[in-house]
NUSETOR-140643 format. One record per residue (C-alpha): residue in one letter; residue number from 1; x negated, y negated, z negated. Coordinates in steps of 0.1 Angstrom, whole numbers, plus 5000, padded with zeros to 4 digits. Layout:
BEGIN
+------+-----+------+------+------+
: type : seq :   c1 :   c2 :   c3 :
+------+-----+------+------+------+
:    a : NUM :    X :    Y :    Z :
...
+------+-----+------+------+------+
END
This chain:
BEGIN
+------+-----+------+------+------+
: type : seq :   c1 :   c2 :   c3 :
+------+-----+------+------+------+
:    x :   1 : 5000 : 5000 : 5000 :
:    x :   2 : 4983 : 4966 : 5010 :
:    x :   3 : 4994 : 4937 : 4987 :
:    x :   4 : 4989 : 4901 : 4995 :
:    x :   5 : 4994 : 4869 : 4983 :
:    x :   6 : 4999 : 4841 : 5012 :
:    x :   7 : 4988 : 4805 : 4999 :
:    x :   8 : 5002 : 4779 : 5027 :
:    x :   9 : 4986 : 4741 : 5028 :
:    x :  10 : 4946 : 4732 : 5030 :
:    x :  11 : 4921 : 4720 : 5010 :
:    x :  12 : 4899 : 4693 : 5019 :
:    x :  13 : 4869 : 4718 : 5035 :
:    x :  14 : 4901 : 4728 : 5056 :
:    x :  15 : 4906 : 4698 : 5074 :
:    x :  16 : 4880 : 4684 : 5103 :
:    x :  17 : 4885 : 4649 : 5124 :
:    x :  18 : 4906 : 4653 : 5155 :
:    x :  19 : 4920 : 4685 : 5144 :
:    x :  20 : 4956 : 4690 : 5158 :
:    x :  21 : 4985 : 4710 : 5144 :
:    x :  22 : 5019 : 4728 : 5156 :
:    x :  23 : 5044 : 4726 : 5126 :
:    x :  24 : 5064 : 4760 : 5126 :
:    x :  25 : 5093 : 4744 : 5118 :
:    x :  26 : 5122 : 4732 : 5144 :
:    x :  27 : 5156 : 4717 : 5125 :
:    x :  28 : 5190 : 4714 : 5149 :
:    x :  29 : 5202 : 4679 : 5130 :
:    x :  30 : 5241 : 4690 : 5130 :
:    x :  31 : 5269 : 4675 : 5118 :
:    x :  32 : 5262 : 4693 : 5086 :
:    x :  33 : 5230 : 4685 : 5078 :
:    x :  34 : 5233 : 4649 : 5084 :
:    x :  35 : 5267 : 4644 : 5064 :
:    x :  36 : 5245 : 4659 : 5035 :
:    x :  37 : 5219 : 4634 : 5043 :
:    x :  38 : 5247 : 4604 : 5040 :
:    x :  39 : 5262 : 4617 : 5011 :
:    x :  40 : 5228 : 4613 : 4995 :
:    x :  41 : 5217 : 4582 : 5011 :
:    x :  42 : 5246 : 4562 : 5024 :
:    x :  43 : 5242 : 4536 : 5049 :
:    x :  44 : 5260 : 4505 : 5062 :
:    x :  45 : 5253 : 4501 : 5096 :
:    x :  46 : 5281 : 4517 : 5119 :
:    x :  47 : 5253 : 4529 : 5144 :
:    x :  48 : 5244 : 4555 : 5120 :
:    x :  49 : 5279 : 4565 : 5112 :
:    x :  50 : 5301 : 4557 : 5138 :
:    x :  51 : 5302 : 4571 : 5175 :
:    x :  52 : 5325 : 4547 : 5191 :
:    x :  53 : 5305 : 4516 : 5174 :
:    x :  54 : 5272 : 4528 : 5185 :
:    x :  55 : 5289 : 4538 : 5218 :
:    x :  56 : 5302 : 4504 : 5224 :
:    x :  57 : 5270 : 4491 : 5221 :
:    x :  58 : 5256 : 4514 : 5247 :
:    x :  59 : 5238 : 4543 : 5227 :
:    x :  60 : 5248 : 4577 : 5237 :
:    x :  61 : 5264 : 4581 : 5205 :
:    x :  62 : 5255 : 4576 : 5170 :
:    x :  63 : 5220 : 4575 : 5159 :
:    x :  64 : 5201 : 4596 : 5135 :
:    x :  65 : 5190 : 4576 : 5105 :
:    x :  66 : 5153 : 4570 : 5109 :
:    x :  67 : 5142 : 4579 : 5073 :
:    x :  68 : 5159 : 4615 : 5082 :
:    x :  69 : 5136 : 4618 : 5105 :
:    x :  70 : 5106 : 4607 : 5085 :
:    x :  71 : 5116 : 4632 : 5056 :
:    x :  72 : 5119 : 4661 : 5083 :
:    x :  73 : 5086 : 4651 : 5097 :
:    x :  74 : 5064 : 4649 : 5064 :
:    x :  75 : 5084 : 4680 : 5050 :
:    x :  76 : 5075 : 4698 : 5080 :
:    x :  77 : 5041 : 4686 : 5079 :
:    x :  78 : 5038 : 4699 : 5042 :
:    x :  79 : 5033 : 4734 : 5047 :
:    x :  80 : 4998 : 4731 : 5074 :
:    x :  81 : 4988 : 4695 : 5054 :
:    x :  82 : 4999 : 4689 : 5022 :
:    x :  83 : 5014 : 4718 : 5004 :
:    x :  84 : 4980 : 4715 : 4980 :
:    x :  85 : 4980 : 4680 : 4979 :
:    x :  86 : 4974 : 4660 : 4945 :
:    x :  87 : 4991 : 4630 : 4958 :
:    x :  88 : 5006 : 4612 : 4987 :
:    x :  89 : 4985 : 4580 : 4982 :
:    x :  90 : 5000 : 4558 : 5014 :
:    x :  91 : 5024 : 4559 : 5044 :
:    x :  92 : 5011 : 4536 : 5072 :
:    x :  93 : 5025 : 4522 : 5106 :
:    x :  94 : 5055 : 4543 : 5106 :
:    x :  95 : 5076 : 4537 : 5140 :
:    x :  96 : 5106 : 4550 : 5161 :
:    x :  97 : 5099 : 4548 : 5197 :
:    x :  98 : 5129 : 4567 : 5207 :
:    x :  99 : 5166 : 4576 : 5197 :
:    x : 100 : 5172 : 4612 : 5183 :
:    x : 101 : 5210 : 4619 : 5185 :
:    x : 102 : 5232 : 4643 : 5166 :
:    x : 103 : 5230 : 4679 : 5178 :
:    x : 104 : 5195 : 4673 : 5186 :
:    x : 105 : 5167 : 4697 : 5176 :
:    x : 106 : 5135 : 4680 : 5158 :
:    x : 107 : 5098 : 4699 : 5153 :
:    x : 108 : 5065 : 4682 : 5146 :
:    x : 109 : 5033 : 4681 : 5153 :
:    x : 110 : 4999 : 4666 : 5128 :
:    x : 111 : 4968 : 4648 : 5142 :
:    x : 112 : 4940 : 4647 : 5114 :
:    x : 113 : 4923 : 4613 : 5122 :
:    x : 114 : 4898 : 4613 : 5089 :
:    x : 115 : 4889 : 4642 : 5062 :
:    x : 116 : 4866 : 4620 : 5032 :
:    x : 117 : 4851 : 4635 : 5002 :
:    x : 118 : 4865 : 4609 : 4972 :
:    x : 119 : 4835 : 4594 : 4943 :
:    x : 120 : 4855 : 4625 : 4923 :
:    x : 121 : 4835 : 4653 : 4929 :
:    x : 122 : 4865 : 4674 : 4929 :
:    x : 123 : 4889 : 4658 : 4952 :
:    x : 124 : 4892 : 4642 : 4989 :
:    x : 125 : 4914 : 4623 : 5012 :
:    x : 126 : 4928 : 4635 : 5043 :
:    x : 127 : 4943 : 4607 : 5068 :
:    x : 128 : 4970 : 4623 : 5086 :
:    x : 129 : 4993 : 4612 : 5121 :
:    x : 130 : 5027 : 4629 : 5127 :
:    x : 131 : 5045 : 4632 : 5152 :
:    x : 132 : 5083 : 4642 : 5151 :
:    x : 133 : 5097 : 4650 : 5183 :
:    x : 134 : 5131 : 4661 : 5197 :
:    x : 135 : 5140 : 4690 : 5221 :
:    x : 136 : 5125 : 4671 : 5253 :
:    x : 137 : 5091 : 4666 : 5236 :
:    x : 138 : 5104 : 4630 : 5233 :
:    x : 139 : 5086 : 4614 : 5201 :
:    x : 140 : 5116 : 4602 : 5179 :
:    x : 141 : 5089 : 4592 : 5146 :
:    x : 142 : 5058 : 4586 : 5144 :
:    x : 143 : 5040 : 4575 : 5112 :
:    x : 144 : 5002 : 4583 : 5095 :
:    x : 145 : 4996 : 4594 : 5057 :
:    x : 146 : 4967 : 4590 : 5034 :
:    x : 147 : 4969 : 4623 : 5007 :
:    x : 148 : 4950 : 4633 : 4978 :
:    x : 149 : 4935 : 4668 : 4979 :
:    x : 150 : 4914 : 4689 : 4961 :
:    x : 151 : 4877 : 4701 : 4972 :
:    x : 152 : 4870 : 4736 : 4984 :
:    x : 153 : 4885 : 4760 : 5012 :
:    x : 154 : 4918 : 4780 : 5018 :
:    x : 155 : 4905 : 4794 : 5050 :
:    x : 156 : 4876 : 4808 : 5064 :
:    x : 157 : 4873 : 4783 : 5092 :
:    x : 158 : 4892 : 4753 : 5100 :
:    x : 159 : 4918 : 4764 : 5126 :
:    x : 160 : 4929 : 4739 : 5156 :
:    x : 161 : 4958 : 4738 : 5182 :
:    x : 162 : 4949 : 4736 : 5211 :
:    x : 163 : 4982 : 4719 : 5228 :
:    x : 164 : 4987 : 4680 : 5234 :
:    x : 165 : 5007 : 4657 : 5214 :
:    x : 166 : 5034 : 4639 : 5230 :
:    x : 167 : 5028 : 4605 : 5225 :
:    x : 168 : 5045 : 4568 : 5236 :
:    x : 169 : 5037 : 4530 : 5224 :
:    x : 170 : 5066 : 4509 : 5223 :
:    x : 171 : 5070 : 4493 : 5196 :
:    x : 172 : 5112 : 4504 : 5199 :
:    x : 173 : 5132 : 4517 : 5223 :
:    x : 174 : 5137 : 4502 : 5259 :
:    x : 175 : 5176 : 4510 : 5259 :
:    x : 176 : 5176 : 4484 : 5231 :
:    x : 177 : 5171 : 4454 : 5256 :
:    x : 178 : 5202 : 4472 : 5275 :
:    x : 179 : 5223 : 4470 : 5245 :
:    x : 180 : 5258 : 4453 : 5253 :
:    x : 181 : 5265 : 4423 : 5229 :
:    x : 182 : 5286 : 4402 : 5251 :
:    x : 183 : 5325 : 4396 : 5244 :
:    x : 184 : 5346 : 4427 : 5231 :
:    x : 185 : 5311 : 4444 : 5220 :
:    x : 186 : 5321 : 4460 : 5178 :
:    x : 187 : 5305 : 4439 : 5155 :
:    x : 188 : 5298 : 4452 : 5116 :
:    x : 189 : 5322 : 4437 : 5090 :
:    x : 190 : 5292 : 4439 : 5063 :
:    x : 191 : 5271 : 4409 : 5052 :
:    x : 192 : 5231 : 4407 : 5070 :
:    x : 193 : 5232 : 4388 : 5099 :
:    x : 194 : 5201 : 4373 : 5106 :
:    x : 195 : 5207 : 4340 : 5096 :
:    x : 196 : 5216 : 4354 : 5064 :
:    x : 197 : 5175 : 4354 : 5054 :
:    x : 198 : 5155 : 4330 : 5046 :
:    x : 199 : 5118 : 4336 : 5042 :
:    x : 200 : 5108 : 4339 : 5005 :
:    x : 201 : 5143 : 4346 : 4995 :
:    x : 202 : 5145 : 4378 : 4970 :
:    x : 203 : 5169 : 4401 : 4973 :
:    x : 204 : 5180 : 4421 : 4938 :
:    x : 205 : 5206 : 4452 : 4945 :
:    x : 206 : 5222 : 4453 : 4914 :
:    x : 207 : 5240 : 4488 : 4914 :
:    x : 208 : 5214 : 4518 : 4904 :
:    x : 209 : 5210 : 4550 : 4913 :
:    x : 210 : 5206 : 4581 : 4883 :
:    x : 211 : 5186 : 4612 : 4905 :
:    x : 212 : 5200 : 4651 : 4892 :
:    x : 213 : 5178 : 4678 : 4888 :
:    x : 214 : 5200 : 4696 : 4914 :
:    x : 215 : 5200 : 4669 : 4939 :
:    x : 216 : 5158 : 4663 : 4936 :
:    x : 217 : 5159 : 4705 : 4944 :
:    x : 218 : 5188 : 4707 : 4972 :
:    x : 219 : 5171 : 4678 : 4991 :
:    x : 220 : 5139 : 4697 : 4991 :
:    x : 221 : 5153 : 4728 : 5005 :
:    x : 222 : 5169 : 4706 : 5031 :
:    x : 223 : 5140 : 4686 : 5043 :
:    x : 224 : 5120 : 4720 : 5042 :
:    x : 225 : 5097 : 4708 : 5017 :
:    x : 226 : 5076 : 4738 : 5002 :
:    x : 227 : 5055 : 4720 : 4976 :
:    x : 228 : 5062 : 4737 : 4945 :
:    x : 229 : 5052 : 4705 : 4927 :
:    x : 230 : 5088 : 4697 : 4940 :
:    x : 231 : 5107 : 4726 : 4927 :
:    x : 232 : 5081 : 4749 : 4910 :
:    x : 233 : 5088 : 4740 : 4873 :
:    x : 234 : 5062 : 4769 : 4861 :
:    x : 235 : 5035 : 4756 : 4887 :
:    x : 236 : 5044 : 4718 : 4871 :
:    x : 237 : 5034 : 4728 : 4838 :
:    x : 238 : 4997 : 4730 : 4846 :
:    x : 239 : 4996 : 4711 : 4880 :
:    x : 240 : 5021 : 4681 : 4877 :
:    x : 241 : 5007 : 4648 : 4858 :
:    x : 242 : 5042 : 4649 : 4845 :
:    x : 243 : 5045 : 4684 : 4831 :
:    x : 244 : 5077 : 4690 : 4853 :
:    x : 245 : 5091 : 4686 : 4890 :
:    x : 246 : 5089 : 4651 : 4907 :
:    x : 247 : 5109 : 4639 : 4934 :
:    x : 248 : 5095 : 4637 : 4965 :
:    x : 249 : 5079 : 4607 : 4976 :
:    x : 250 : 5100 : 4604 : 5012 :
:    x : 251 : 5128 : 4609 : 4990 :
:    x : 252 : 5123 : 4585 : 4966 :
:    x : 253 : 5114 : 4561 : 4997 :
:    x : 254 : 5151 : 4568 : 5009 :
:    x : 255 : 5171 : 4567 : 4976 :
:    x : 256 : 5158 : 4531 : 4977 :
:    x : 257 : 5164 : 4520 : 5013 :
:    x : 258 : 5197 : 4534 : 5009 :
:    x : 259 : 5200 : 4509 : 4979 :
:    x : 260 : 5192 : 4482 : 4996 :
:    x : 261 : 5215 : 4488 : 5026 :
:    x : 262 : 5247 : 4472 : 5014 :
:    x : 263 : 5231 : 4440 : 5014 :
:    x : 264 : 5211 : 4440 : 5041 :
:    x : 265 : 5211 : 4472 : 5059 :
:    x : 266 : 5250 : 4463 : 5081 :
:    x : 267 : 5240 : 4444 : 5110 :
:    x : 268 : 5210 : 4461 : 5114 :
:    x : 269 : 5202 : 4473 : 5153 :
:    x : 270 : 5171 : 4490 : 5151 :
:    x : 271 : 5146 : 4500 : 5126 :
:    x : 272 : 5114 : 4489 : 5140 :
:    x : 273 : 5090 : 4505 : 5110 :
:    x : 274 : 5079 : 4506 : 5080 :
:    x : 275 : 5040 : 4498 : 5072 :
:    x : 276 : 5017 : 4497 : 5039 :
:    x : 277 : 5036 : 4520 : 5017 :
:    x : 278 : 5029 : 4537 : 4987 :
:    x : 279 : 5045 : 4551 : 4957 :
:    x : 280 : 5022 : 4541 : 4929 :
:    x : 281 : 5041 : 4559 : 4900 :
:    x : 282 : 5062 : 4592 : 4903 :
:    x : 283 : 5098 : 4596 : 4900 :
:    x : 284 : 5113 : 4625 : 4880 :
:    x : 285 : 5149 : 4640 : 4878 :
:    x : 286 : 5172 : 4622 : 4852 :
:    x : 287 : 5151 : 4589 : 4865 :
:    x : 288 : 5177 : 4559 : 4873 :
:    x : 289 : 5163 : 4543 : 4904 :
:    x : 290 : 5164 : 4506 : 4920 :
:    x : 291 : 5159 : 4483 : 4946 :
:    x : 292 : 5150 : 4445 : 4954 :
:    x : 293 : 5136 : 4431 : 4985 :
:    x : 294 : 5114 : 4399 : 4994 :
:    x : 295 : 5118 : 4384 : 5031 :
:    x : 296 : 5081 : 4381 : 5045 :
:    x : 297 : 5085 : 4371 : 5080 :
:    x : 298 : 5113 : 4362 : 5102 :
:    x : 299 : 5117 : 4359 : 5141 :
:    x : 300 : 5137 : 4353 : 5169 :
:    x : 301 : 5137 : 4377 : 5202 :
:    x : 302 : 5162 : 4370 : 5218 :
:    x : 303 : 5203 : 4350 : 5219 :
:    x : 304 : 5219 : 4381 : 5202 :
:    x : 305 : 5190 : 4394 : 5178 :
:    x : 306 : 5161 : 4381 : 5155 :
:    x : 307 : 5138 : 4409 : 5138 :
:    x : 308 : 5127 : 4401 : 5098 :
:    x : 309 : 5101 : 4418 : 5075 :
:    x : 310 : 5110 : 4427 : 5041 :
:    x : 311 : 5088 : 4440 : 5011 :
:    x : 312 : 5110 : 4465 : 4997 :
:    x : 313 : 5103 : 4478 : 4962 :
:    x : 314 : 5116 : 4505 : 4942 :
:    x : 315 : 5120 : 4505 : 4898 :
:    x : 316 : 5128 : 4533 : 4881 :
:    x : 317 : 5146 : 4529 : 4846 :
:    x : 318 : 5148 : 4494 : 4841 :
:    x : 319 : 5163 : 4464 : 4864 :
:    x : 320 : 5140 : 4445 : 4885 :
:    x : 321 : 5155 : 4412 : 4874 :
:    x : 322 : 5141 : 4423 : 4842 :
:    x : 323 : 5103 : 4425 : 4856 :
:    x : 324 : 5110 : 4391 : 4874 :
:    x : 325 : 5128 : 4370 : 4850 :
:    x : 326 : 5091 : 4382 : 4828 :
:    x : 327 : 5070 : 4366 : 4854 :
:    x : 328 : 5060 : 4404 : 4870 :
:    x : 329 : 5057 : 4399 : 4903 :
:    x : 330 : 5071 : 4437 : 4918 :
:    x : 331 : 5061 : 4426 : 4953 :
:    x : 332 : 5023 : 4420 : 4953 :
:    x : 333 : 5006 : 4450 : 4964 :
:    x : 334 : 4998 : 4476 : 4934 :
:    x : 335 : 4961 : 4485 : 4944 :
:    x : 336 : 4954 : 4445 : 4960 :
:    x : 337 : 4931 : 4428 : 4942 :
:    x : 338 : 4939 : 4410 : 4906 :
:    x : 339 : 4971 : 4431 : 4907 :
:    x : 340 : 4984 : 4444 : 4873 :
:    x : 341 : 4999 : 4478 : 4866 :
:    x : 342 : 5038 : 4478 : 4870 :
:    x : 343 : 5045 : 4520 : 4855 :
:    x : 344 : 5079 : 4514 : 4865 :
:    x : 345 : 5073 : 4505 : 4901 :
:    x : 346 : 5078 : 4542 : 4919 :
:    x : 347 : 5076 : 4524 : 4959 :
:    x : 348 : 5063 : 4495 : 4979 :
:    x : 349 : 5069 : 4492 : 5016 :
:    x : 350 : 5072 : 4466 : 5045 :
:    x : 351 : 5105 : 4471 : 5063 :
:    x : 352 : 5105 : 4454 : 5098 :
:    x : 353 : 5141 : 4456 : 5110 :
:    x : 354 : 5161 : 4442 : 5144 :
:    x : 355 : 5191 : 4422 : 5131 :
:    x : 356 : 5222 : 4408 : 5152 :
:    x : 357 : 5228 : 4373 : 5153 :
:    x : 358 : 5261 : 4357 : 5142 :
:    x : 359 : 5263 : 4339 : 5172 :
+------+-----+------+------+------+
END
């Protein structure tokens, strides 16, 4: 009788630059899956939720909420990456180039751009780009990842694919230019139009969000996240900083979009990206999560659109107006220079967004 014991994920002797990787993974995004998506993460904007709204406008139908597709792509990515990873220490130019659609069947694939020993003699990070694609090879998210990971080898030798990533530039879809707003085009009856925003304005999303030990393990399982640090609670005992299961990170990330949604998430056209993100504490089960938002930048493209950049921040247990009525300020960068420790502070990302005009 032969025995094994498979151990999935790398260590940082693993890894080599330029090193390419086929997920296994391929996920048909059905009505079901993304209606337990919503019910997790709801979202304002009709193009997400309603076919003849994002129909009208002259999509093929409704869209797939982009930070679905990032959670697909890094939980995919987990089991040839990450899956012995410390730490997810940054999320970096993270883009959606094309439209994926329900019924639409997603897989990934990893590009290893950099694999550095840390000044710890026992760990390294591994800078990591992912591409998710849909059932025409059509990339539908692209994003890089910094990790945390510990020295030492898995594997004998450092395996490679040997295919070609798919791979595209724009900065958003071209169909977006095409997009009908004349007279008679639907128009969302939720606040967020661009003129809404004023640069500097903060943003404080009052209603908060309590995360169940159930939810933080069914959301795994439906992302396809195998990290036991996620739902192991024997392997957290010795391997967790916390002594228990944490949420995901991309999870976390979306419990706090979804937050901020309401308020500025229902005129929204496209999601352009998300860039300098981190998640500088973790966030466990029975955690009460919120959101606020600072506008950085604001532009106009064209008569029926403008695009803005938000800093969006995430607190767990205590309200942000808390932190900024004492002088905290949640929004500067948590590993910049001269920046303070915030323990509460579980996410910090630039959210770059196309927004209808009222006029």
């Amino acid at each position: 009788m032969t025995v094994t014991r498979k151990v999935h994920g790398r260590k940082l002797g693993d890894f080599h630059n330029g090193q390419l990787f086929r997920h296994p993974w391929e996920v048909t995004l059905d009505e079901g899956v993304l209606a337990r998506f919503m019910s997790s993460f709801p979202e304002t904007s009709p193009i997400y939720r309603s076919n003849h709204f994002a129909r009208s406008l002259g999509f093929n139908g409704r869209v797939v909420h982009p930070l679905a597709l990032f959670n697909f792509g890094m939980s995919f990515s987990a089991q040839d990456i990450s899956e012995q990873a410390v730490a997810n220490l940054a999320w970096l130019d993270l883009r959606f180039p094309n439209p994926a659609y329900v019924g639409d069947s997603i897989s990934a694939y990893s590009r290893i751009l950099s694999a550095t020993p840390s000044k710890r003699k026992n760990r390294g990070t591994v800078h990591v780009q992912t591409t998710v694609v849909d059932q025409e090879n059509s990339p539908v998210c692209v994003f890089e990842r910094i990790i945390l990971v510990p020295k030492g080898r898995i594997l004998e030798k450092g395996e490679s694919w040997t295919g070609k990533i798919p791979w595209t530039m724009t900065p958003y879809p071209v169909l977006i230019d095409n997009l009908d707003f004349g007279p008679g085009a639907p128009i969302s009856s939720f606040e967020g139009f661009l003129e809404d925003f004023r640069v500097g304005d903060i943003l404080i999303h009052d209603t908060g969000r309590t995360v169940g030990f159930s939810e933080n393990y069914e959301l795994s399982t439906l992302f396809c996240n195998p990290h036991p640090l996620h739902t192991d609670a024997l392997y957290c005992e010795t391997r967790s900083i916390s002594r228990r299961p944490i949420i995901d990170s991309g999870v976390i990330f979306a419990f706090v979009h979804a937050m901020a949604a309401r308020d500025t998430g229902g005129q929204v056209i496209w999601t352009m990206g998300f860039d300098n993100g981190m998640t500088p504490y973790p966030a466990m089960p029975g955690d009460t999560i919120y959101a606020a938002q600072k506008v950085l930048a604001k532009e106009l493209i064209s008569r029926f659109a403008g695009k803005i950049t938000f800093r969006l921040a995430g607190i767990k247990n205590e309200h942000p107006s808390s932190l900024i009525e004492a002088g905290i300020d949640i929004f500067k960068p948590a590993k910049g220079r001269g920046s303070k420790p915030v323990p509460s502070k579980i996410l910090e990302i630039d959210r770059t967004v196309l927004l209808r005009r009222k006029s």
